[in-house]
DSSP file (Angstrom, degrees, kcal/mol; ACC not computed):
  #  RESIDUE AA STRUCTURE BP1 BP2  ACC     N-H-->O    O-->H-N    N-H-->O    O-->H-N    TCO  KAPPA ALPHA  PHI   PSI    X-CA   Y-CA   Z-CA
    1    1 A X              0   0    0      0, 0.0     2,-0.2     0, 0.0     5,-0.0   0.000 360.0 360.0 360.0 137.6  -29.4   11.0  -15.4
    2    2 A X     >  -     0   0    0      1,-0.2     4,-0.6     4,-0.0     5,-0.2  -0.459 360.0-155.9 -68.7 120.5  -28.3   14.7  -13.8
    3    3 A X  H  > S+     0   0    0     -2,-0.2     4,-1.3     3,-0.2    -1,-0.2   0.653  88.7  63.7 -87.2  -4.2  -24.8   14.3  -13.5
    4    4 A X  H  > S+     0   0    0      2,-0.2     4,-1.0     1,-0.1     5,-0.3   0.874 111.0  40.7 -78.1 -50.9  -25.0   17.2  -10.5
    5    5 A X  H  4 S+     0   0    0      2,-0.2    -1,-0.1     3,-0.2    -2,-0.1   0.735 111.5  55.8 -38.9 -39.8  -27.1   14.8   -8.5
    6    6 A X  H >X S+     0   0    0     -4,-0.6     4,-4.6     2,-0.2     3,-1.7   0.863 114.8  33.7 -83.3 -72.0  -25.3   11.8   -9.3
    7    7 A X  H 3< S+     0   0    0     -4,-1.3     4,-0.3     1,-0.3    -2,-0.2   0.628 116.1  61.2 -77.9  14.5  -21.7   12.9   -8.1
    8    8 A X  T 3X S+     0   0    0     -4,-1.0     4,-1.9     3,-0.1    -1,-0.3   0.690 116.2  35.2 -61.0 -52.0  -23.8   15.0   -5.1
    9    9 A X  H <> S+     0   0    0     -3,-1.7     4,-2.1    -5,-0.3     5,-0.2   0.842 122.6  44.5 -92.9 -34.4  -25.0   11.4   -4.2
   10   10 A X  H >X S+     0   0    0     -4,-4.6     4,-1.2     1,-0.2     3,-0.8   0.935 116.0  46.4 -65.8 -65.8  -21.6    9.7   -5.1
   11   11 A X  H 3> S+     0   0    0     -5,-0.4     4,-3.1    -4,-0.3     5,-0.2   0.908 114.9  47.5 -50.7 -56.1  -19.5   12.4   -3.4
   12   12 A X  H 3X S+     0   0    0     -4,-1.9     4,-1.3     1,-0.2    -1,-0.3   0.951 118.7  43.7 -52.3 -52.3  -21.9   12.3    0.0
   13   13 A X  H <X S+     0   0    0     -4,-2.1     4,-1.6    -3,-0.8    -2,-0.2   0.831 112.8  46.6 -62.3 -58.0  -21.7    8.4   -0.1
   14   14 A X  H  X S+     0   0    0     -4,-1.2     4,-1.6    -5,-0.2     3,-0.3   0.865 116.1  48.5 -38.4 -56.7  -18.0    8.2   -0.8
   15   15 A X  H >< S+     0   0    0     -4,-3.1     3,-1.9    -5,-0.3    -2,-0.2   0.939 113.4  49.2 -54.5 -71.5  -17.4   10.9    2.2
   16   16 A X  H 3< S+     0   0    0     -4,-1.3     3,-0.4     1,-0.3    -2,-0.2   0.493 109.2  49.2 -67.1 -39.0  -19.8    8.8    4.5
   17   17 A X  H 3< S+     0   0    0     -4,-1.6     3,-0.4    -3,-0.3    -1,-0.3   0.862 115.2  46.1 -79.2 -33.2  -18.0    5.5    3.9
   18   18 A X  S X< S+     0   0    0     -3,-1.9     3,-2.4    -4,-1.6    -2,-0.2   0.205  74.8 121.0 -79.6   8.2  -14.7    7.0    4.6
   19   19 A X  T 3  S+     0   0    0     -3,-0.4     3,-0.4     1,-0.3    -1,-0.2   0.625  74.4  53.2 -48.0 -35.3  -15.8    8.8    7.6
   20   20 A X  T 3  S+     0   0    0     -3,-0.4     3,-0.4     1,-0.2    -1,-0.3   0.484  94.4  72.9 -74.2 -29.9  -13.3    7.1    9.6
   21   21 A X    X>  +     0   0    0     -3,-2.4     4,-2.4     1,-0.2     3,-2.4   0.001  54.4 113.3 -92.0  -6.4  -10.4    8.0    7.4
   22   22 A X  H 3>  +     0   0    0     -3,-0.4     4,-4.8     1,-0.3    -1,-0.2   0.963  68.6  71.3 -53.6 -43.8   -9.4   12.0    7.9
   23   23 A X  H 34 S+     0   0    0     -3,-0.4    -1,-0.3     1,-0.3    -2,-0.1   0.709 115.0  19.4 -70.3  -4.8   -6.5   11.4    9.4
   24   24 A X  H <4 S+     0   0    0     -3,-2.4    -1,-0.3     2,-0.1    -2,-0.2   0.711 138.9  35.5-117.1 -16.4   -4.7   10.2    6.1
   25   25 A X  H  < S-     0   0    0     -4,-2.4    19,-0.3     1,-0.2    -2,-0.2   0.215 101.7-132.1-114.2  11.9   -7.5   11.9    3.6
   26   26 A X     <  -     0   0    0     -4,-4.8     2,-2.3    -5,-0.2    -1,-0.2  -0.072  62.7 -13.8  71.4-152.9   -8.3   15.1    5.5
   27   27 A X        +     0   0    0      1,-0.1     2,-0.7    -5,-0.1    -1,-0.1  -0.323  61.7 153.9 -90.5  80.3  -11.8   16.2    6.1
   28   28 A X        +     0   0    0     -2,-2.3     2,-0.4   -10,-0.2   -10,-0.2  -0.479  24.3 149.7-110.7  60.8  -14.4   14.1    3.8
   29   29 A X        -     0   0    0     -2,-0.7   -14,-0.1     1,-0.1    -2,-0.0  -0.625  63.3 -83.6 -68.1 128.5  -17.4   14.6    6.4
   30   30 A X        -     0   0    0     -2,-0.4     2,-0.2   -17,-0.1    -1,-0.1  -0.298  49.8-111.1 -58.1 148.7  -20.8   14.7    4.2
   31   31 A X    >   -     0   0    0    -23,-0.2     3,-0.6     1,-0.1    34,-0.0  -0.494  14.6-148.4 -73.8 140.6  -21.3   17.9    2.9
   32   32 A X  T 3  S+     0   0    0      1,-0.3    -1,-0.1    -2,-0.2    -2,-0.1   0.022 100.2  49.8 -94.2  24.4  -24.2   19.7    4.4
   33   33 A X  T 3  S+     0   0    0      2,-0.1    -1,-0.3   -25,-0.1     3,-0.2  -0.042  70.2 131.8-131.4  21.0  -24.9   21.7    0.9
   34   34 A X    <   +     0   0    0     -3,-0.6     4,-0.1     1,-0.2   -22,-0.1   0.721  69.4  61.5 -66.0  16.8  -24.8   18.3   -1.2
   35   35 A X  S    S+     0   0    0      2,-0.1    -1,-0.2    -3,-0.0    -2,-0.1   0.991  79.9 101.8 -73.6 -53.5  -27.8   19.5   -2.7
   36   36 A X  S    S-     0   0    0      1,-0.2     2,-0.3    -3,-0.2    -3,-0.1   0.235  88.4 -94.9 -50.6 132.6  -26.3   22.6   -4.1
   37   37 A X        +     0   0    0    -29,-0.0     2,-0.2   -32,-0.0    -1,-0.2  -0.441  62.8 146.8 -56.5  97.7  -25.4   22.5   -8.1
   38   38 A X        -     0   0    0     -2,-0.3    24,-0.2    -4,-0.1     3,-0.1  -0.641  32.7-168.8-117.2-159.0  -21.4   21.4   -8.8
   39   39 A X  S    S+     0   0    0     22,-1.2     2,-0.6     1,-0.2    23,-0.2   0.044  75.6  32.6-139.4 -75.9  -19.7   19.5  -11.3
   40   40 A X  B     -a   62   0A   0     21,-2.1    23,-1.2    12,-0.0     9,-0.3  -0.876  69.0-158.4 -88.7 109.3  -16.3   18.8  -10.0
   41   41 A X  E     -C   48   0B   0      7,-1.8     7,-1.2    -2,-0.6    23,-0.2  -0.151  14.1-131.8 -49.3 178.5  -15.7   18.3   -6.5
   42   42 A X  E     -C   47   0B   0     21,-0.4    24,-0.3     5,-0.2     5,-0.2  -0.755  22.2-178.0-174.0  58.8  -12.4   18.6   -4.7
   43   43 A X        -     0   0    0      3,-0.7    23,-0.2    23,-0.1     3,-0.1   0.459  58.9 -74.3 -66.6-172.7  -11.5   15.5   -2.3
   44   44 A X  S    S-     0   0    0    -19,-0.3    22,-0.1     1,-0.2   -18,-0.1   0.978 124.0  -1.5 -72.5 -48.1   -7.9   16.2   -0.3
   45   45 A X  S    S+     0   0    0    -20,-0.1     2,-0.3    91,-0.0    -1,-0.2  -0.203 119.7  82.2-133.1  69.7   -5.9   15.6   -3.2
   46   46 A X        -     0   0    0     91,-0.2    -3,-0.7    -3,-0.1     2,-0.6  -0.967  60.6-142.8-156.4 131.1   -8.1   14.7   -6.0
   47   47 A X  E     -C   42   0B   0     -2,-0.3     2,-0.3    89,-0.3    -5,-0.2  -0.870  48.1-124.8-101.0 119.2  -10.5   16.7   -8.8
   48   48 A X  E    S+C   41   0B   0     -7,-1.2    -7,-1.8    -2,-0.6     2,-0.2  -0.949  96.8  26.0-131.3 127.7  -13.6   13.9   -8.8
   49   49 A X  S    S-     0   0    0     -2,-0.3    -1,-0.2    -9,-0.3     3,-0.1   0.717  84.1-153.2 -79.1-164.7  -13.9   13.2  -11.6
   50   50 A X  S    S+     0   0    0      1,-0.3    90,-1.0    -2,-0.2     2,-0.5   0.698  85.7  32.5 -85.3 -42.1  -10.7   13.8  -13.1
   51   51 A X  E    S-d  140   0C   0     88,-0.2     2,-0.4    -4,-0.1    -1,-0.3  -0.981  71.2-176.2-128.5 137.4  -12.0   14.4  -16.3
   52   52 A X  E     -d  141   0C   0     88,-1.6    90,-0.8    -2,-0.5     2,-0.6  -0.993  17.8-136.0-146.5 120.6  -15.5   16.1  -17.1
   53   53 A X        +     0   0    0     -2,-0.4     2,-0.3    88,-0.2    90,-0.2  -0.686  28.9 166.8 -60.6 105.9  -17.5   16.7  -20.6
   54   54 A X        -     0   0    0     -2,-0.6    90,-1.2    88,-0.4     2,-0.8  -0.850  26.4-133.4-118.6 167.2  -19.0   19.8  -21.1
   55   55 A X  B >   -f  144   0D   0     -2,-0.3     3,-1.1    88,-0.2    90,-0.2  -0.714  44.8 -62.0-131.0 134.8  -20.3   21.2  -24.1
   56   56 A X  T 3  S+     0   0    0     88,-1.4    64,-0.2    -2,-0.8    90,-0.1   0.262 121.7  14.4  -7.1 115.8  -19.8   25.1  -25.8
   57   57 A X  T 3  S+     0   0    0     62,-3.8     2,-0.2     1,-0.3    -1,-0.2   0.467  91.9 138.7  85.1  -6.4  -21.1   27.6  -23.6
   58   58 A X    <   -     0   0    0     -3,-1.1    61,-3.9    61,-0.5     2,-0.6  -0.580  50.9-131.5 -75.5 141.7  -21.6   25.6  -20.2
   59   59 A X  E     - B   0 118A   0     59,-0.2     2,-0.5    -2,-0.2    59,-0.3  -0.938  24.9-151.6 -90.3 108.3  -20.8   26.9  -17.0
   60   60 A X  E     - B   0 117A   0     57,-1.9    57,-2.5    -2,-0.6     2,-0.3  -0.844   8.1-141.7-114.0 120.4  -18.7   24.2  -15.3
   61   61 A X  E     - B   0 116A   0     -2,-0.5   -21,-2.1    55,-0.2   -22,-1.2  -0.867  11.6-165.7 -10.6  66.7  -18.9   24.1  -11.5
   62   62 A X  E     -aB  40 115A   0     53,-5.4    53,-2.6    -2,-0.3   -21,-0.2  -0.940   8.3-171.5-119.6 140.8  -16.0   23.3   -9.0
   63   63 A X  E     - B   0 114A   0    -23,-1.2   -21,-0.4    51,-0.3    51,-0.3  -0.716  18.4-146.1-127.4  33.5  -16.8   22.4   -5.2
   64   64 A X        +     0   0    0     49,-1.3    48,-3.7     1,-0.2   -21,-0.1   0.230  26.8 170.1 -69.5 102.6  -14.1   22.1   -2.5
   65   65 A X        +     0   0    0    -23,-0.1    -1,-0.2    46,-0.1     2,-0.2   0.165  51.9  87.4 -96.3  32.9  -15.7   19.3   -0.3
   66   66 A X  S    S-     0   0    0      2,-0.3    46,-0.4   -24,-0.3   -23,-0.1  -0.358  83.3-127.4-113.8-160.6  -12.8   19.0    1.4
   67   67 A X  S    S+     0   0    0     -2,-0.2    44,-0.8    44,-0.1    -1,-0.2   0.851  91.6  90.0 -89.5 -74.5  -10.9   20.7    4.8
   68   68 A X  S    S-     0   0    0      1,-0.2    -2,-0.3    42,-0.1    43,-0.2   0.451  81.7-132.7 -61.2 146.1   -7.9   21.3    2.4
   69   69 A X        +     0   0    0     41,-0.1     2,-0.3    42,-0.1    -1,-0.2  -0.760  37.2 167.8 -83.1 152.4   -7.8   24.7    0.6
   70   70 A X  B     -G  109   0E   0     39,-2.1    39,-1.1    -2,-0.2     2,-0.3  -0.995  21.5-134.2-157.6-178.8   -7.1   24.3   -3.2
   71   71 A X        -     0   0    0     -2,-0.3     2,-0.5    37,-0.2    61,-0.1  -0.849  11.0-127.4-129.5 177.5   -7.2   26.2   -6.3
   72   72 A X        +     0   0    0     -2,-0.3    16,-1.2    35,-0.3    57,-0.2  -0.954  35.2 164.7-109.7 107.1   -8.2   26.0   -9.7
   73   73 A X  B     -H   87   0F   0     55,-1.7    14,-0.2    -2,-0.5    25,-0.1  -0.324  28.7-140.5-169.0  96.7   -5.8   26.7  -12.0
   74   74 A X        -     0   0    0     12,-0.7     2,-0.9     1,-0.2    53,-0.2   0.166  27.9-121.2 -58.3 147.9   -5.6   26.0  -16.0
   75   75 A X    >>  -     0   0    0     51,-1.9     3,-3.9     1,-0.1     4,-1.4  -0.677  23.9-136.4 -83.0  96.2   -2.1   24.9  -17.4
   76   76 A X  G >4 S+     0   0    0     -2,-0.9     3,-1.9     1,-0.3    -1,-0.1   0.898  98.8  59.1 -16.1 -66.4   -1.7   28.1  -20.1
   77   77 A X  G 34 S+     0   0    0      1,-0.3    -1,-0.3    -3,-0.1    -3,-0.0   0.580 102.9  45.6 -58.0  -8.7   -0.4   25.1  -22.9
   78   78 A X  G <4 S+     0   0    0     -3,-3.9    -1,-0.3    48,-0.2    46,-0.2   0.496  85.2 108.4-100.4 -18.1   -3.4   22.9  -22.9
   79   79 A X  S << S-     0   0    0     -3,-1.9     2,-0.3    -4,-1.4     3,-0.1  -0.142  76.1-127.0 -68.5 135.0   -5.8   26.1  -23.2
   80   80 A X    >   -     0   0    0     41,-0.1     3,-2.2     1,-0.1    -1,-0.1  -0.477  43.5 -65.2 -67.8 153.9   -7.0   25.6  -27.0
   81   81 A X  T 3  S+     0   0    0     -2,-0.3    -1,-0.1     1,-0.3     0, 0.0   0.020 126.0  11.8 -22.7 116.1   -6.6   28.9  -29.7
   82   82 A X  T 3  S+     0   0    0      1,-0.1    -1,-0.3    -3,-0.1    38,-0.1   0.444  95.3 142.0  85.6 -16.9   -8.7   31.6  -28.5
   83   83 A X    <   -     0   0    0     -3,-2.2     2,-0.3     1,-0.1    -1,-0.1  -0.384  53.1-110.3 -70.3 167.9   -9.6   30.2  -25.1
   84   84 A X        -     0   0    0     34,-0.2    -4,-0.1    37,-0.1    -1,-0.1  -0.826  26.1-124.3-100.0 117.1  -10.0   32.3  -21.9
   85   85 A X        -     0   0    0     -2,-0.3     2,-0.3     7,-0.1     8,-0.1  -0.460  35.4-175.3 -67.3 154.4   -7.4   31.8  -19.2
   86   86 A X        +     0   0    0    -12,-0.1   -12,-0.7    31,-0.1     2,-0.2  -0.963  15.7 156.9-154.3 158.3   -9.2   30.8  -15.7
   87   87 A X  B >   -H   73   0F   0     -2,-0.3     3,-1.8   -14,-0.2   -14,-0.2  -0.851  55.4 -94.8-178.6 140.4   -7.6   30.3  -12.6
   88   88 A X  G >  S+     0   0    0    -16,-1.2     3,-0.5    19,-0.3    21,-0.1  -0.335 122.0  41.5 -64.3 148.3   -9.5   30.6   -8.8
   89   89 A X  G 3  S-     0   0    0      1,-0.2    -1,-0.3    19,-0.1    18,-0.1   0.082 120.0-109.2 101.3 -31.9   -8.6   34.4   -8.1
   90   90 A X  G <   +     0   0    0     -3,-1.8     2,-0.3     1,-0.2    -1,-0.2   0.881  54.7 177.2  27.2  64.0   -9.3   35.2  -11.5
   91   91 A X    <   -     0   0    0     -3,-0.5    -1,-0.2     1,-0.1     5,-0.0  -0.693  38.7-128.0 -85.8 135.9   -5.7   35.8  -12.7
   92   92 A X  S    S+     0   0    0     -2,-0.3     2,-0.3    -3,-0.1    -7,-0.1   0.452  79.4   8.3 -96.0   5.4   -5.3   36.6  -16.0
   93   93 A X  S  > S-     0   0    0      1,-0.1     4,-1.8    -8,-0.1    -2,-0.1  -0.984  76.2 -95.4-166.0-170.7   -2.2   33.6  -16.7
   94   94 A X  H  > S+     0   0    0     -2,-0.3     4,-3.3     2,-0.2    -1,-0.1   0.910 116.3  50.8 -74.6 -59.3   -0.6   31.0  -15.3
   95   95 A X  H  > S+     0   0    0      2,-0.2     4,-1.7     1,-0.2     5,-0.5   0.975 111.0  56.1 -40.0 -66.9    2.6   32.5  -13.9
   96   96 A X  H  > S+     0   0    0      1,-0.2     4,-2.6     2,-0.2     5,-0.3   0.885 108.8  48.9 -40.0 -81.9    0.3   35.2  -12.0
   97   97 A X  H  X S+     0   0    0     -4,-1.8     4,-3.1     2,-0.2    -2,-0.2   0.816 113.2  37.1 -40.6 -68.5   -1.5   32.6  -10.5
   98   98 A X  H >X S+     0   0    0     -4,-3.3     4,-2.8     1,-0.2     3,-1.0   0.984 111.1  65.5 -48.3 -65.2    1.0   30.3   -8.9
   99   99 A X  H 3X S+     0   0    0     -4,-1.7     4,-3.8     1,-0.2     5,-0.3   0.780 102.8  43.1 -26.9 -54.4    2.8   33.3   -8.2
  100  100 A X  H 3X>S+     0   0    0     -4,-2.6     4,-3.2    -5,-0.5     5,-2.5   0.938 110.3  61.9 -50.5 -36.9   -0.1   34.5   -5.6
  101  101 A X  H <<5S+     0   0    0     -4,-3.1    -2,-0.2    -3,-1.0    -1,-0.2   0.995 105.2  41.5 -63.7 -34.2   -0.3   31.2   -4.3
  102  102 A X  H  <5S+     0   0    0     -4,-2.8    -1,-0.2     1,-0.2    -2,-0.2   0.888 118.4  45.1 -68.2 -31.2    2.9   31.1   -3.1
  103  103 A X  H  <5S-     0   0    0     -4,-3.8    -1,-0.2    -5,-0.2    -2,-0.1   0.810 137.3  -5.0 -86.6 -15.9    3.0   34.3   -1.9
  104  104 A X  T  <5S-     0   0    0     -4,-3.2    -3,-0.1    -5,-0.3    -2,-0.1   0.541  99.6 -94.9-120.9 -28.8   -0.1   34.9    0.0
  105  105 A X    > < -     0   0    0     -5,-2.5     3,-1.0     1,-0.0     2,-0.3   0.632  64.4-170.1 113.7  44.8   -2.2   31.6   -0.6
  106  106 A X  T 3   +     0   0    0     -6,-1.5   -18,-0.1     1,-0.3    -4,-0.1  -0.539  56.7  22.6-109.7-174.3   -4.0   33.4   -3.5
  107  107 A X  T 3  S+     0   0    0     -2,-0.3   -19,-0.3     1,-0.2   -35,-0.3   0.902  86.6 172.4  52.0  46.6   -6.8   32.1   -5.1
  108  108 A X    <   -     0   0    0     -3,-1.0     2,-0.7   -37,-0.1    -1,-0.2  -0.520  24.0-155.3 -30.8 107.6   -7.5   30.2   -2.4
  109  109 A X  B     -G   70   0E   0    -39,-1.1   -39,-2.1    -2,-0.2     2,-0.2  -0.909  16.4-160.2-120.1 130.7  -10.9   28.0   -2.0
  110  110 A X    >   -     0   0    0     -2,-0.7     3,-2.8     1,-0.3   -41,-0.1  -0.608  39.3 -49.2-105.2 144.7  -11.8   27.3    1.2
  111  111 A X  T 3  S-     0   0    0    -44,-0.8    -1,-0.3     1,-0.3   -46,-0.1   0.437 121.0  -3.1  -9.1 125.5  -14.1   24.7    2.4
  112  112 A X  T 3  S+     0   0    0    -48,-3.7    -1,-0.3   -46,-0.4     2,-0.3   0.491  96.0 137.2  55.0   4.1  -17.2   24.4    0.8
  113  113 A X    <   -     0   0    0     -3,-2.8   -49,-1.3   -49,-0.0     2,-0.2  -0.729  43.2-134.9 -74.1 129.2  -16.5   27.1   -1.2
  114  114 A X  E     +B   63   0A   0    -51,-0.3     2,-0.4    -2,-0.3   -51,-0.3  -0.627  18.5 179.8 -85.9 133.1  -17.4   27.2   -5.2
  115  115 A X  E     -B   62   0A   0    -53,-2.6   -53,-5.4    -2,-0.2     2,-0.3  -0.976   6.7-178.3-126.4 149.5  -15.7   28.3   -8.6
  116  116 A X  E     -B   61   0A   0     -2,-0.4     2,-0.3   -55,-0.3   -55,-0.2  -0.980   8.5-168.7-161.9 146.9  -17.0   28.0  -11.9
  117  117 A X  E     -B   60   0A   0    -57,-2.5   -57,-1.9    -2,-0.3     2,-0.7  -0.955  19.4-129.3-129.4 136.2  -15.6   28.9  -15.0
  118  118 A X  E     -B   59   0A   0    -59,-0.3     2,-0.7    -2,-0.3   -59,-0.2  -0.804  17.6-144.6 -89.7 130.1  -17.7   29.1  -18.8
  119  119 A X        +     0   0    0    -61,-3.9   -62,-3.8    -2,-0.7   -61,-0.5  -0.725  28.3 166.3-112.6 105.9  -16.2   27.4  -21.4
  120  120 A X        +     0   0    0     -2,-0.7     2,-0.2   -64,-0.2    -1,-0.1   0.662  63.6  52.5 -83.3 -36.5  -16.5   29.2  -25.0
  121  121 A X  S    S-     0   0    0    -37,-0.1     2,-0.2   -41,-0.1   -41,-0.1  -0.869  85.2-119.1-110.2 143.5  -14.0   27.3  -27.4
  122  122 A X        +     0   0    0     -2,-0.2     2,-0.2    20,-0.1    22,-0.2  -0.645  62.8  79.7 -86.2 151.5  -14.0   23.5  -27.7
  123  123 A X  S    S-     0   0    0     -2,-0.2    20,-1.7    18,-0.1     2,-0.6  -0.985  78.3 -49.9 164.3-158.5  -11.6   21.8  -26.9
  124  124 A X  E     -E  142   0C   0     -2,-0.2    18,-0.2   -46,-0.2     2,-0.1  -0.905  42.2-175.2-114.2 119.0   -9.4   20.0  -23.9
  125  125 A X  E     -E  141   0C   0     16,-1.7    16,-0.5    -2,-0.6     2,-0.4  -0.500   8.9-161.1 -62.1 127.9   -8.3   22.1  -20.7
  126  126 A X        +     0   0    0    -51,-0.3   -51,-1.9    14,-0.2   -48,-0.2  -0.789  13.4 177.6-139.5 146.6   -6.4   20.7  -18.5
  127  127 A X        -     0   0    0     -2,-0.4    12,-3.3   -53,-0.2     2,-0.3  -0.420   6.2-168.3-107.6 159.2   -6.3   22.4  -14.9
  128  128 A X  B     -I  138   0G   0     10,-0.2   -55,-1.7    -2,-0.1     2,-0.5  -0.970  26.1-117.8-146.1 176.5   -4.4   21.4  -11.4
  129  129 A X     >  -     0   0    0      8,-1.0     4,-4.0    -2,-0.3     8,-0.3  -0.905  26.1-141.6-117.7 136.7   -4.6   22.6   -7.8
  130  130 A X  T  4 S+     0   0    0     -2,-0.5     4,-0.1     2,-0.2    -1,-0.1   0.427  90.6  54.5 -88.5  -3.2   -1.6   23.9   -7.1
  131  131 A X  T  4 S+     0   0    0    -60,-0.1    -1,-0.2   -62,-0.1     4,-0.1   0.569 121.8  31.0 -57.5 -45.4   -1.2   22.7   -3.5
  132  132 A X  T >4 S+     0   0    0    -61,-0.1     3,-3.9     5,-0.1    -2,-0.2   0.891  83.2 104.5-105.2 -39.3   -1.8   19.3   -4.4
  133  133 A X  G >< S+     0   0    0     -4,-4.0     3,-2.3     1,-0.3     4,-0.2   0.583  80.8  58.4 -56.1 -49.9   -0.4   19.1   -8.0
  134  134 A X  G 3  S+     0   0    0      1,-0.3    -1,-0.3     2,-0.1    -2,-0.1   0.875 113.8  41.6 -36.8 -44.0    3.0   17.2   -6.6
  135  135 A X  G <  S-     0   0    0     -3,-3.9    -1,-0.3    -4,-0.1    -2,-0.2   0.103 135.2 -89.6-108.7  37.1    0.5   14.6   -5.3
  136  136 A X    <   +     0   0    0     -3,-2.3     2,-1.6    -4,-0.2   -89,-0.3   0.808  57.4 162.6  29.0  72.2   -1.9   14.7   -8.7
  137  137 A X        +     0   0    0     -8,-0.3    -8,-1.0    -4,-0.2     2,-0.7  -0.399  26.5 147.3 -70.1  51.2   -4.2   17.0   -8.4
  138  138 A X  B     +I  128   0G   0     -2,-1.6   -10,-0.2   -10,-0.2   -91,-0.1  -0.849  20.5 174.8-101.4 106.7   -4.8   16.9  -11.9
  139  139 A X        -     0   0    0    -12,-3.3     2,-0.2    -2,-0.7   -88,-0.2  -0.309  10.1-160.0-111.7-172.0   -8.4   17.5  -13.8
  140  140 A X  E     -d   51   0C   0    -90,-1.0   -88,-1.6   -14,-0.2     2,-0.3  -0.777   0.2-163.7-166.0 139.6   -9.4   17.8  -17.6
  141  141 A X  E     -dE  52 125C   0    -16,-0.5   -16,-1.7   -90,-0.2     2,-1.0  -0.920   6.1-157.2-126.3 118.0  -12.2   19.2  -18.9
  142  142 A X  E     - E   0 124C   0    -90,-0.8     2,-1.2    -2,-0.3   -88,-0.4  -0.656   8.1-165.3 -97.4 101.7  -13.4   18.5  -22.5
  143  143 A X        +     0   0    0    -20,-1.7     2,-0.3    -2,-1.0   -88,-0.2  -0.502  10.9 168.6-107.5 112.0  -15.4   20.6  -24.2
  144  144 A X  B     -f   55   0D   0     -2,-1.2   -88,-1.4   -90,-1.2     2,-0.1  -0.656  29.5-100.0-115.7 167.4  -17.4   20.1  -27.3
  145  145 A X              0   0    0     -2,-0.3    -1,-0.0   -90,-0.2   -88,-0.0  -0.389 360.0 360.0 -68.7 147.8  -19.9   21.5  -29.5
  146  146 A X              0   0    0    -90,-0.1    -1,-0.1    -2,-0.1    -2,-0.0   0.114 360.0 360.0 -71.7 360.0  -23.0   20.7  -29.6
């Protein structure tokens, strides 16, 4: 099964059922791109899923299908030996990164807006939105070789 298709169709469905619901989960109206190629979506305070397999050399996807801005933005101590720091913004570490958000809101992703990162070394990331992180905005992506 295409897992972009599948959590495209879960994520519209999920929005759809919850249509009712902004006022405590923010804006999960179906998306009018759910066609469009993601991997992770971006709920108000949730990376769905949480945790995503990818394999050496995949381009991994992130979606904000929400109202909320968030970022993307790997914890420097989970990156494996050799990995490539990533962060929305493209900031080259961790500190850099929170730092912008807090002072301008950078690396910002705004509704319906996309980031995608390529992942080179295997091994397990794990990223948070830094908005949300208090309320556990927490993802993981695990990546192995083929």
């Amino acid at each position: 099964m295409n897992r972009r298709v599948y959590l495209a169709a879960v994520g519209t469905a999920a929005a759809g059922s919850l249509a009712g619901c902004t006022s405590v989960l923010g804006s999960l109206e179906p998306d009018p791109d759910a066609s469009d190629d993601y991997d992770i979506g971006m709920t108000r305070n949730e990376f769905v899923p949480d945790e995503y397999e990818a394999s050496v050399g995949e381009t991994v996807v992130w979606k904000n299908t929400s109202g909320a801005d968030h970022t993307v933005t790997a914890r420097e101590d989970s990156l494996p030996e050799e990995a490539a720091y990533f962060a929305t913004g493209d900031y080259d570490d961790e500190e850099t990164a929170l730092d912008a958000w807090h002072e301008y809101r950078g690396g910002r992703l705004g509704t319906r807006e996309t980031y995608e990162h390529t992942f080179e070394v295997p091994g397990t990331y794990t990223y948070i939105c830094e908005p949300h992180v208090k309320g556990g905005m927490v993802g993981t992506v695990v990546v192995t070789e083929d």
